[in-house]
PAROTOR-586207 format. One record per residue: residue number from 0; z, y, x of N, C-alpha, C, CB in turn. Coordinates in nm, 4 decimals. Glycine has a CB too. Layout:
BEGIN
 seq     n_pz     n_py     n_px    ca_pz    ca_py    ca_px     c_pz     c_py     c_px    cb_pz    cb_py    cb_px
 NUM        Z        Y        X        Z        Y        X        Z        Y        X        Z        Y        X
...
end
This chain:
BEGIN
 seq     n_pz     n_py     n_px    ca_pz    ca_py    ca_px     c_pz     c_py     c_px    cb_pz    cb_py    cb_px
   0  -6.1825  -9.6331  -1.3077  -6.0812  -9.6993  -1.2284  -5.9412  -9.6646  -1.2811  -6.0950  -9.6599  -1.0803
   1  -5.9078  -9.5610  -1.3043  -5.8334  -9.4939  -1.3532  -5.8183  -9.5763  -1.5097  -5.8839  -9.3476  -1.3379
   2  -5.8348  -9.5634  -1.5405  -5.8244  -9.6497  -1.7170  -5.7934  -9.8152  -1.6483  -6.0400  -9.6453  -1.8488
   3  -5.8912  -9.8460  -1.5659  -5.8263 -10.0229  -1.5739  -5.6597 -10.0087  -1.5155  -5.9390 -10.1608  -1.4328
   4  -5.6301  -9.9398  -1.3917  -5.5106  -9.9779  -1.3650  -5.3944  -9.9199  -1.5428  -5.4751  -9.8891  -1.1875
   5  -5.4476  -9.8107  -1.5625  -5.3352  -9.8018  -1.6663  -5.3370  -9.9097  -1.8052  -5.3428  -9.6463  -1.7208
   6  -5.4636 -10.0297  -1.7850  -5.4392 -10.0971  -1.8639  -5.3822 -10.1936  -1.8229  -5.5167 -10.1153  -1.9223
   7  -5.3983 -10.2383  -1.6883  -5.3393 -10.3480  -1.6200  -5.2002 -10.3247  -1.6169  -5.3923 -10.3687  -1.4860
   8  -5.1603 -10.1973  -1.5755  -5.0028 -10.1698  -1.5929  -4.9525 -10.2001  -1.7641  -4.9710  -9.9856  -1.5461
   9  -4.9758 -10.1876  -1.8666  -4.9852 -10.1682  -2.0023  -4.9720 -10.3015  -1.9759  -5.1001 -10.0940  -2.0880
  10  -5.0683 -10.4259  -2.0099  -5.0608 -10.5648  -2.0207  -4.9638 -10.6358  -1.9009  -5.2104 -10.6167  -2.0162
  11  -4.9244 -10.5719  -1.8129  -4.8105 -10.6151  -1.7120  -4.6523 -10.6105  -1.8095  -4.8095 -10.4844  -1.5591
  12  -4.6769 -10.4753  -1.9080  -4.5488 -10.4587  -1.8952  -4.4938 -10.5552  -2.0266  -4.5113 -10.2949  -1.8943
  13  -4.6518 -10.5492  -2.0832  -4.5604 -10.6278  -2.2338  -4.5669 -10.7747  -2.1679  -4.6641 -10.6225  -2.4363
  14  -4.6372 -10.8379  -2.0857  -4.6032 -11.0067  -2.0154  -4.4540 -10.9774  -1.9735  -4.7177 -11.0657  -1.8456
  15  -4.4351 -10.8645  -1.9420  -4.2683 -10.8970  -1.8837  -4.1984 -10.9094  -2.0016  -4.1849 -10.7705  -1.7856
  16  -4.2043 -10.8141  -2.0947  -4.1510 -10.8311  -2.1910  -4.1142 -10.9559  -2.2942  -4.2004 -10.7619  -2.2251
  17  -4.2404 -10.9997  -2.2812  -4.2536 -11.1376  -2.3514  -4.1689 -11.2623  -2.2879  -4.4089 -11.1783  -2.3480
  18  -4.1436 -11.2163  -2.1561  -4.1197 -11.3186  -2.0706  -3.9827 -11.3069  -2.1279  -4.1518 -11.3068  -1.9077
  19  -3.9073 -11.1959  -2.1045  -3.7884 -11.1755  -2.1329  -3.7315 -11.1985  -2.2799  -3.7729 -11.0592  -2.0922
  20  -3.8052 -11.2392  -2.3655  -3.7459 -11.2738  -2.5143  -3.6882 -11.3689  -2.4695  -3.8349 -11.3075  -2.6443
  21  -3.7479 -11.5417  -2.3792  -3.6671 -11.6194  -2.3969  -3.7391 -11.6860  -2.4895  -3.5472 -11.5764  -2.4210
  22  -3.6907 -11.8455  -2.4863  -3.7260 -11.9442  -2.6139  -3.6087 -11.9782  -2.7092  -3.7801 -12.0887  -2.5604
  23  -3.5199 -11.8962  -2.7121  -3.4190 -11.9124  -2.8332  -3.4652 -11.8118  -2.9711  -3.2526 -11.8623  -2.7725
  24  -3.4443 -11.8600  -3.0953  -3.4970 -11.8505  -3.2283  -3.3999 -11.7197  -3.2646  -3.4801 -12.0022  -3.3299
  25  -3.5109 -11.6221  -3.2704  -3.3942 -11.4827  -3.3386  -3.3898 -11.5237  -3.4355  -3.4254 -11.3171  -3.3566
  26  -3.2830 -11.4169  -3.5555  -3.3058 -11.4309  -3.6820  -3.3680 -11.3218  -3.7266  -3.2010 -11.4580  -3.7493
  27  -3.4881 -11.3302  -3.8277  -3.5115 -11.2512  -3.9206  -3.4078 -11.1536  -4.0161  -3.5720 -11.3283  -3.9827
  28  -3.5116 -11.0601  -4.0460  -3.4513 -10.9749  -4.1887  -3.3825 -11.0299  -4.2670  -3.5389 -10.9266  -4.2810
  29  -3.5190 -11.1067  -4.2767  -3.5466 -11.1883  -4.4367  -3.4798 -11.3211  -4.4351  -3.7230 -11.2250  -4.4752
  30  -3.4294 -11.3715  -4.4947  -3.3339 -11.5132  -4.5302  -3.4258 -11.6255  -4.4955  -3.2819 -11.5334  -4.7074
  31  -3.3764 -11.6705  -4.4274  -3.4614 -11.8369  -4.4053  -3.5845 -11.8048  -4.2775  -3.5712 -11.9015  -4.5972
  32  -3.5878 -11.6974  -4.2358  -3.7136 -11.6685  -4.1341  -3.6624 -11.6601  -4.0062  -3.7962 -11.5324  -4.1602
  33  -3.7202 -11.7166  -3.9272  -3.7023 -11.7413  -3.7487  -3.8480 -11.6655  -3.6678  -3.7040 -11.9564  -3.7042
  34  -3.7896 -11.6305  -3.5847  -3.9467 -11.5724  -3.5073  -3.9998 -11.6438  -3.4242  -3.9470 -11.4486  -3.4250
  35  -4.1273 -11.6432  -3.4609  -4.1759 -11.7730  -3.3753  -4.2528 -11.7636  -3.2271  -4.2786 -11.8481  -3.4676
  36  -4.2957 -11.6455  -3.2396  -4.3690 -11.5954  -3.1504  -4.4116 -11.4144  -3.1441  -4.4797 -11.6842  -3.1679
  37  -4.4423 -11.3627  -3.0175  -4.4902 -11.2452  -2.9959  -4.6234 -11.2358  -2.9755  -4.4326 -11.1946  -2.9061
  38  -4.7528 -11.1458  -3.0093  -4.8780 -11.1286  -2.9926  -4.8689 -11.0056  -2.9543  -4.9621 -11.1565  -3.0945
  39  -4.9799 -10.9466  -2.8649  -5.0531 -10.8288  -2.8572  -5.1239 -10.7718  -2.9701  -5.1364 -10.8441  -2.7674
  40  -5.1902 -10.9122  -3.0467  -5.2845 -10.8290  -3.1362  -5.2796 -10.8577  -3.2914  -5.4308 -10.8542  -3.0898
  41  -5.2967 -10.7479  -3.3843  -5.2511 -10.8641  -3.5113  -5.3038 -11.0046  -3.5616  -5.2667 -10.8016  -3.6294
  42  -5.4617 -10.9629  -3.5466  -5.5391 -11.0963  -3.5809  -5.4878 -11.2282  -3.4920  -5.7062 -11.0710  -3.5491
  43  -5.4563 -11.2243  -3.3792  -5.3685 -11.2998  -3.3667  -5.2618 -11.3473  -3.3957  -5.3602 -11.2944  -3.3214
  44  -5.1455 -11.2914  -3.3972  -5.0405 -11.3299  -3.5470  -5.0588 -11.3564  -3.6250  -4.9766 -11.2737  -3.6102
  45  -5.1758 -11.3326  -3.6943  -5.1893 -11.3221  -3.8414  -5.2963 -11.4838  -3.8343  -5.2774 -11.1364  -3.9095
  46  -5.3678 -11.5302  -3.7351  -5.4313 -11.6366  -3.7251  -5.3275 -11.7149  -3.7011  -5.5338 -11.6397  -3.6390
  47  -5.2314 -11.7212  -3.6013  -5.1580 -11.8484  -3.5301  -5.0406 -11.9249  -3.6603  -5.0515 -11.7750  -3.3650
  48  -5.0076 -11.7738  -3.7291  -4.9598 -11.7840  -3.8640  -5.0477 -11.8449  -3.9852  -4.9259 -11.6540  -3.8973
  49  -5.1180 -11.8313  -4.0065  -5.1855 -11.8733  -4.0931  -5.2772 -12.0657  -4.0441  -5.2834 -11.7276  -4.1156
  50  -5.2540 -12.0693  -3.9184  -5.3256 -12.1788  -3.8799  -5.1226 -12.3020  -3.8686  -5.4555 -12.1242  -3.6832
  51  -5.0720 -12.2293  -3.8556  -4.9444 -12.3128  -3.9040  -4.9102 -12.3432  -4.0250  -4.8402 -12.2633  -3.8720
  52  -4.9100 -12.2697  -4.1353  -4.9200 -12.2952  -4.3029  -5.0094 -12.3976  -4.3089  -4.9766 -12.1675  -4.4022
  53  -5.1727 -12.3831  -4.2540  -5.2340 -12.4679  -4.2899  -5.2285 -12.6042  -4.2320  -5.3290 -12.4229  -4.2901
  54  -5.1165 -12.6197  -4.1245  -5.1134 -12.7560  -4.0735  -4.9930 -12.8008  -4.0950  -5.1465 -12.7731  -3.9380
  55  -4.9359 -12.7216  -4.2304  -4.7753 -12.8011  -4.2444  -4.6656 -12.8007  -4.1274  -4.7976 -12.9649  -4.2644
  56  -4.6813 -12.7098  -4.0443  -4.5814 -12.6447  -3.9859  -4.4598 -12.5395  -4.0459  -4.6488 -12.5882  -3.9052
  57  -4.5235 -12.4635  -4.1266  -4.3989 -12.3938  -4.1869  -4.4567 -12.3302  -4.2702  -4.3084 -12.3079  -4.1066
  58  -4.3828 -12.3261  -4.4578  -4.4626 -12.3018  -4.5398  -4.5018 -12.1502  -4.5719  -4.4188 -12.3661  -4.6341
  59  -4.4697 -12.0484  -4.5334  -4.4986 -11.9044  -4.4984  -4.4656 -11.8346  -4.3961  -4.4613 -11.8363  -4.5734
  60  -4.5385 -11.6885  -4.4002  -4.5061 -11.6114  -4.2643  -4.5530 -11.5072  -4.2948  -4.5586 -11.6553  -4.1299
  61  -4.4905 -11.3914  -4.2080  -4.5407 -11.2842  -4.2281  -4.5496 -11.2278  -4.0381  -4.4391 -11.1971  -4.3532
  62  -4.6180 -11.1144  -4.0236  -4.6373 -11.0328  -3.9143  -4.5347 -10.9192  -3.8757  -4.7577 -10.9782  -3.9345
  63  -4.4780 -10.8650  -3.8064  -4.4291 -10.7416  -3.7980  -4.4626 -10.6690  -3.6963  -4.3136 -10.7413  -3.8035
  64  -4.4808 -10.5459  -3.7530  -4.5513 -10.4385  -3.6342  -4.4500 -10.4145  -3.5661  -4.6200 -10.2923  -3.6769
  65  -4.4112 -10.4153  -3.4490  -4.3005 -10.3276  -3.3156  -4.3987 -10.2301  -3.2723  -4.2381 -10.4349  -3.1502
  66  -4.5072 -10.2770  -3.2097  -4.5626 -10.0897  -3.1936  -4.7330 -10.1823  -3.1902  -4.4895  -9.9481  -2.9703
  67  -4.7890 -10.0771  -3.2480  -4.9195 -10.0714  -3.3158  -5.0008 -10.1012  -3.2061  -4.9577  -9.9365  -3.3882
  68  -5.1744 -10.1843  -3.1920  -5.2267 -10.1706  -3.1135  -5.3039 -10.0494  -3.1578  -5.2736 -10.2772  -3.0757
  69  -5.3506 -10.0137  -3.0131  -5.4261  -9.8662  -3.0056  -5.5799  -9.9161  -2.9176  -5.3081  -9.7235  -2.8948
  70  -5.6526  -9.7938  -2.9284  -5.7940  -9.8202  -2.8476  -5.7734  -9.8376  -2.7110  -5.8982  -9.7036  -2.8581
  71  -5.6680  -9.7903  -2.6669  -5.6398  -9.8249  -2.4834  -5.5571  -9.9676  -2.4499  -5.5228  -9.6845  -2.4041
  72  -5.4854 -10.0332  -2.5653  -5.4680 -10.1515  -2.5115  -5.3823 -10.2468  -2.6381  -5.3874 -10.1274  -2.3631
  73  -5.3163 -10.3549  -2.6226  -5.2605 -10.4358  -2.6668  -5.1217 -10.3543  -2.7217  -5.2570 -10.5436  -2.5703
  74  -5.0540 -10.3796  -2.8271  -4.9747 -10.3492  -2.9132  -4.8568 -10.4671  -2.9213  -5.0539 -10.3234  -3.0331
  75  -4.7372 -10.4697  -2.9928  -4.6486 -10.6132  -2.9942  -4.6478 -10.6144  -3.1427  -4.4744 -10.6175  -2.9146
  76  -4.6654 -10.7428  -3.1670  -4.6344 -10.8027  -3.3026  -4.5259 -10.9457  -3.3234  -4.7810 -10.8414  -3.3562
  77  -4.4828 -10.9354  -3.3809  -4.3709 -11.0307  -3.3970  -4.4164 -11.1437  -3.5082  -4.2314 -10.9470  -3.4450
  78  -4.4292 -11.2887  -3.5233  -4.4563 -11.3810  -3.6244  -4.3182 -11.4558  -3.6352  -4.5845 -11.4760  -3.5899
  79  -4.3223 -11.3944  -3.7857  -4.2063 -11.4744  -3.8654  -4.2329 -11.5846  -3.9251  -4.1493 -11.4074  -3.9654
  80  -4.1758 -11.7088  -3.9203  -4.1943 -11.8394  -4.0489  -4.0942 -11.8605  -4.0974  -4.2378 -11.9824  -4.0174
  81  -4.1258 -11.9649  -4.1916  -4.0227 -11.9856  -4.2944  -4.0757 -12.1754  -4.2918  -4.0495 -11.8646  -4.4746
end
């Protein structure tokens, strides 16, 4: 019981978080890159990214770690395109 609420709190806090980015386009590091979206998990970034290249949405992308997922829960990742 103990483990679900501290995961439920955990996935509460990054939905707020997410909520709070907003739909305006940061800028990247890197020249020409906009962020397109936030994930919990990488394979997700790394799919939603890669399923946009392949549909001529935007011709590259990369992932960025903000904080790592771990065995107790969801992590933030950032997807960059170009």
């Amino acid at each position: 019981m103990k483990r679900f609420v501290s995961r439920a709190a955990l996935i509460a806090t990054v939905a707020l978080a997410l909520v709070g980015v907003g739909s305006a386009a940061a800028q990247a590091g890197a020249p020409g890159y906009t962020q397109q979206g936030l994930y919990g998990w990488p394979d997700q970034c790394v799919g939603v990214g890669y399923a946009g290249a392949q549909n001529h949405q935007w011709t590259s992308y990369y992932c960025e770690t903000i904080s790592p997922a771990g065995w107790n829960g969801p992590g933030l990742y950032a997807l960059w395109v170009a």
